[in-house]
N, C-alpha and C positions, 0 to 999 in steps of 0.2 A: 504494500500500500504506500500513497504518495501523503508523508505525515509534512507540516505548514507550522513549524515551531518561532512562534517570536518572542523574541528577546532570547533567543539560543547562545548568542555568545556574553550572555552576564552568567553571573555563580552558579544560579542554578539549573539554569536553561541551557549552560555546555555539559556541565554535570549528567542531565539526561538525553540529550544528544549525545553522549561518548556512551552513554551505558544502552540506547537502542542500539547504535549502530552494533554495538558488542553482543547484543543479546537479539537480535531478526536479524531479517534478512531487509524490512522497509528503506524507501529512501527519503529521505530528509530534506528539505527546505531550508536554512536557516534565515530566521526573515527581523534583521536588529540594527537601529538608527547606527548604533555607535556612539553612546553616549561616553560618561566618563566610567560608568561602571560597566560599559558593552568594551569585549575588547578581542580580538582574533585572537592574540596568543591562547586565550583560553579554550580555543579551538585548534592550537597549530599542529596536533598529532592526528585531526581527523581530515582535515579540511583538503587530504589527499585522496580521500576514499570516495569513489566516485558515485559512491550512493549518497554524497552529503554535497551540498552547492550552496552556498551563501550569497545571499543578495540584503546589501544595505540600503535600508529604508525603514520609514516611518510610520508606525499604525496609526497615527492622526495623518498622513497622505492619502487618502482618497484613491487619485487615480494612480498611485504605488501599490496601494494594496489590491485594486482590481486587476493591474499590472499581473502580481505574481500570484495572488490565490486561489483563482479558477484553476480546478486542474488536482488541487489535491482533495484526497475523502477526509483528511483525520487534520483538525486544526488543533494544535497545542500551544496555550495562549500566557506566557511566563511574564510579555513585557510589562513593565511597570515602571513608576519611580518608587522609590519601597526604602526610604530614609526616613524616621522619625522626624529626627533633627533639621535634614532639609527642608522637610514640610513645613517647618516651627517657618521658617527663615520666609521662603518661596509658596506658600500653597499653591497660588495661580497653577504654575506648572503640574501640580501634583492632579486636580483635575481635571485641566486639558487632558493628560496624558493617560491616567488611569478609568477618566470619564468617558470622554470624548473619544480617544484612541478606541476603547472596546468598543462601543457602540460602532462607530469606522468596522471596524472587524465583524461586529456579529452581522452587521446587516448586508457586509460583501460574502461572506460566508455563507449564511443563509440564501443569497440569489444565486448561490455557488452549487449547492446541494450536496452540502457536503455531509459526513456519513454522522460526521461527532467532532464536538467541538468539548475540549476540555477547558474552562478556565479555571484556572490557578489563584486562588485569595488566601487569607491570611487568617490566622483566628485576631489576629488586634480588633477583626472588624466587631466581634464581640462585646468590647472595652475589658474592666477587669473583674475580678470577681473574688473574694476574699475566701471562702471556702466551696467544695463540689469543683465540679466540672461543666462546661458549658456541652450543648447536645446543641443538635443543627437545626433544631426548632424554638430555640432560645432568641429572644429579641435581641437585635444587634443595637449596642451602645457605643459608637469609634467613639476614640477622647482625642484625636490629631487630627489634624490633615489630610494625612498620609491615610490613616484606618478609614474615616471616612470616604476618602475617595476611592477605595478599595471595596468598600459597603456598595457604593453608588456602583461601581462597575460588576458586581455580582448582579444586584439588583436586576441592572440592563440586560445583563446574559439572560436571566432568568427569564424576566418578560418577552425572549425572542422563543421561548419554548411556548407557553400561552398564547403569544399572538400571534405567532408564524408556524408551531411546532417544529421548531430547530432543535435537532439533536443534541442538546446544551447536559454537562454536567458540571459541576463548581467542585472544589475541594478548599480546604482551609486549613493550614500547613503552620503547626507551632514553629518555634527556632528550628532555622538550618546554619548548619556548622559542616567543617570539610575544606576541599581544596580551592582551589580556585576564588576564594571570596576577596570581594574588595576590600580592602582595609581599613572603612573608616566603620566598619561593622567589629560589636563586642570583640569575638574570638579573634580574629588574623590582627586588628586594631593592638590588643592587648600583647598580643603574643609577639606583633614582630619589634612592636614597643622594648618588650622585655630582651628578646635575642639582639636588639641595638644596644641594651645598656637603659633605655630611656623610661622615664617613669610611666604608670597605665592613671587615666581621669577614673576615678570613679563617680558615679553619680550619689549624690545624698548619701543615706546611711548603708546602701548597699543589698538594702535587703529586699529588694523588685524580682520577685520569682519568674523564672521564665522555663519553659520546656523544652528541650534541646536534641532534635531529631540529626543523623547526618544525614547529607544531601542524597545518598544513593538511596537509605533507605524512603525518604519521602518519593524520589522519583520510581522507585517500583511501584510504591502506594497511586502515584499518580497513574500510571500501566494499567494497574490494577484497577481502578476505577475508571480507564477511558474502557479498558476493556468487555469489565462484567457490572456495570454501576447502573443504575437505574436513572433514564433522561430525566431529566426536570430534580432530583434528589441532588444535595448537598451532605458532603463526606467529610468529617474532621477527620484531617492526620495528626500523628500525635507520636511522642514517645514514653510519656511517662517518666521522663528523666527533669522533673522539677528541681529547679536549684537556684538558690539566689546569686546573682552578681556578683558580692561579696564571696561565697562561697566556690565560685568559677574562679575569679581572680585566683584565690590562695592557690587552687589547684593549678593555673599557668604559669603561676610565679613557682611553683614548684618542680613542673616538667620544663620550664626552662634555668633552674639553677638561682635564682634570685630569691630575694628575702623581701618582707612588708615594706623596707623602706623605699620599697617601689611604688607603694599605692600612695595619691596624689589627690584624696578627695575633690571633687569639685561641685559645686551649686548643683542641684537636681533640676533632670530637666523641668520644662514647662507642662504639666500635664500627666506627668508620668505615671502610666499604668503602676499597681501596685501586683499585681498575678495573674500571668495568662493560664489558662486551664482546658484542656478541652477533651469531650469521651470521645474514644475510639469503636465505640461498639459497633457502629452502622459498617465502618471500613473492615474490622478483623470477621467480621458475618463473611464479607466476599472472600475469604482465602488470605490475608495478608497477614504479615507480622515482621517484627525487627530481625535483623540478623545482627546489627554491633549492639554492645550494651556502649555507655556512655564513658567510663573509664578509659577502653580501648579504642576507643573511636576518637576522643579528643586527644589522645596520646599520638597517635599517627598523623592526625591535621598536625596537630604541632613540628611533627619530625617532616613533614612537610614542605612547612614553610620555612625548619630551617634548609632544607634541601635545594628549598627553590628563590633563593634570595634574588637570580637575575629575572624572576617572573613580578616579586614585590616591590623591589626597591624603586625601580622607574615609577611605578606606580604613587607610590609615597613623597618620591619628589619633585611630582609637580602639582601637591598637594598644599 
């Protein structure tokens, strides 16, 4: 099958473009502006395989996306702006691009006829929740930007399934951790902080729970639900590895060799969720489940990035 993945060259969107190409036989589309977190290198080991073709462009361009999407059965929908902190700064951008951009998509898509259309969202779009787990019939409360304009772009997906019946499924994916991530996110931020010597910001008192999937397992989960998911249905991914900020910290400063006098408190953000949460029951019904636990999974991103310092470093400075 001809799969239409955008935003394929950011973290998570190379991440499951390296892991189909390795696991089918389909062939891929890569369809990504190039922003500052879109970047080829994150693709430079497949982008030989001739079942993967990349074309830069933008899902708010119109006659780009008519351009290249007609033609595939299976849309897999990853672009985003997806910065808390950016959002604080810029919203405008956040729903042009996460609003505007989908709708662009679902409605070229849809006159496309295409077989399944996955998009990709977020549990922030929830807000937080101080005890339990949120279910995918819980009212969604964004507290940013960023979450809301992520809320809004579900929304639209959805309504292309009621009003058009567009083969639409959403998923909503706690923390991703793993390779390839831009660095001004927690993990690769803190970590390569640390392998430089330099100190890690914490925010507030540190103790903001968040749940910490790694990228290959959320992109199976994603498989797994374009594959056997029910249209119009909404799937929390999850992994169950809840942990505070503070308590991630201790653990980076200690797989890279440093000690406390590295954490740097800083002013909490604007807004800041106090715990994301969310049940997995709807996804593990279809067959799915973790293969890393959290220990061994952030142990290897780390040895990662120290491995790959000429994939980070440029990155960082021209930050």
């Amino acid at each position: 099958m001809k799969y239409f993945v955008t935003g394929g060259a950011g973290f998570i969107g190379s991440n499951y473009v390296r892991w189909l190409l390795a696991n089918s036989d389909h062939q891929i589309t890569v369809y990504d502006k190039l922003t500052y977190a879109g970047n080829l290198e994150n693709l430079r080991d497949v982008l030989d395989d001739e079942r993967c073709t990349f074309v830069q462009g933008d899902i708010c361009d119109k006659e780009a996306v008519e351009a290249n999407l007609p033609g595939h059965e299976i849309v897999v929908h990853f672009a985003a702006e997806s910065h808390v902190d950016r959002s604080i700064v810029d919203p405008y951008a956040f729903v042009h691009t996460n609003v505007f951009g989908t709708n662009v998509l679902c409605d070229v898509a849809n006159r496309s006829e295409i077989d399944r259309f996955v998009h990709i969202s977020t549990d922030e779009t929830y807000g937080s929740i101080d005890v339990g787990s949120f279910t995918e019939t819980d009212r969604l409360t964004p507290r940013s930007p960023y979450s809301a304009a992520k809320a809004g772009s579900d929304l639209i997906a959805l309504s292309y399934v009621t009003t058009y019946g567009m083969p639409v499924v959403v998923t909503r994916c706690s923390n991703n951790y793993g390779p390839y991530q831009y660095p001004e996110k927690l993990i690769p931020l803190f970590t390569t902080n640390l392998l430089d010597g330099l100190k890690v910001p914490l925010y507030g008192d540190g103790g903001n729970v968040r749940d910490w999937i790694h990228v290959e397992d959320h992109n199976r989960a994603v498989q797994v639900v374009l594959e056997h998911g029910q249209i119009g249905e909404i799937y929390n991914i999850g992994a169950h590895n809840e942990i505070t900020n503070r308590e991630i910290t201790h653990r980076l400063i200690e797989l890279c060799g440093r000690d406390e006098s590295y954490i740097e408190p800083v002013a909490d953000r604007l807004g800041h969720d106090r715990r994301y949460s969310v049940d997995i029951d709807r996804l593990t019904a279809l067959g799915w489940s973790l293969t890393r636990d959290f220990e061994t999974g952030l142990a290897e991103t780390v040895e990662w990035y120290r491995e790959h310092r000429d994939w980070w470093e440029p990155l960082k400075a021209r930050t």
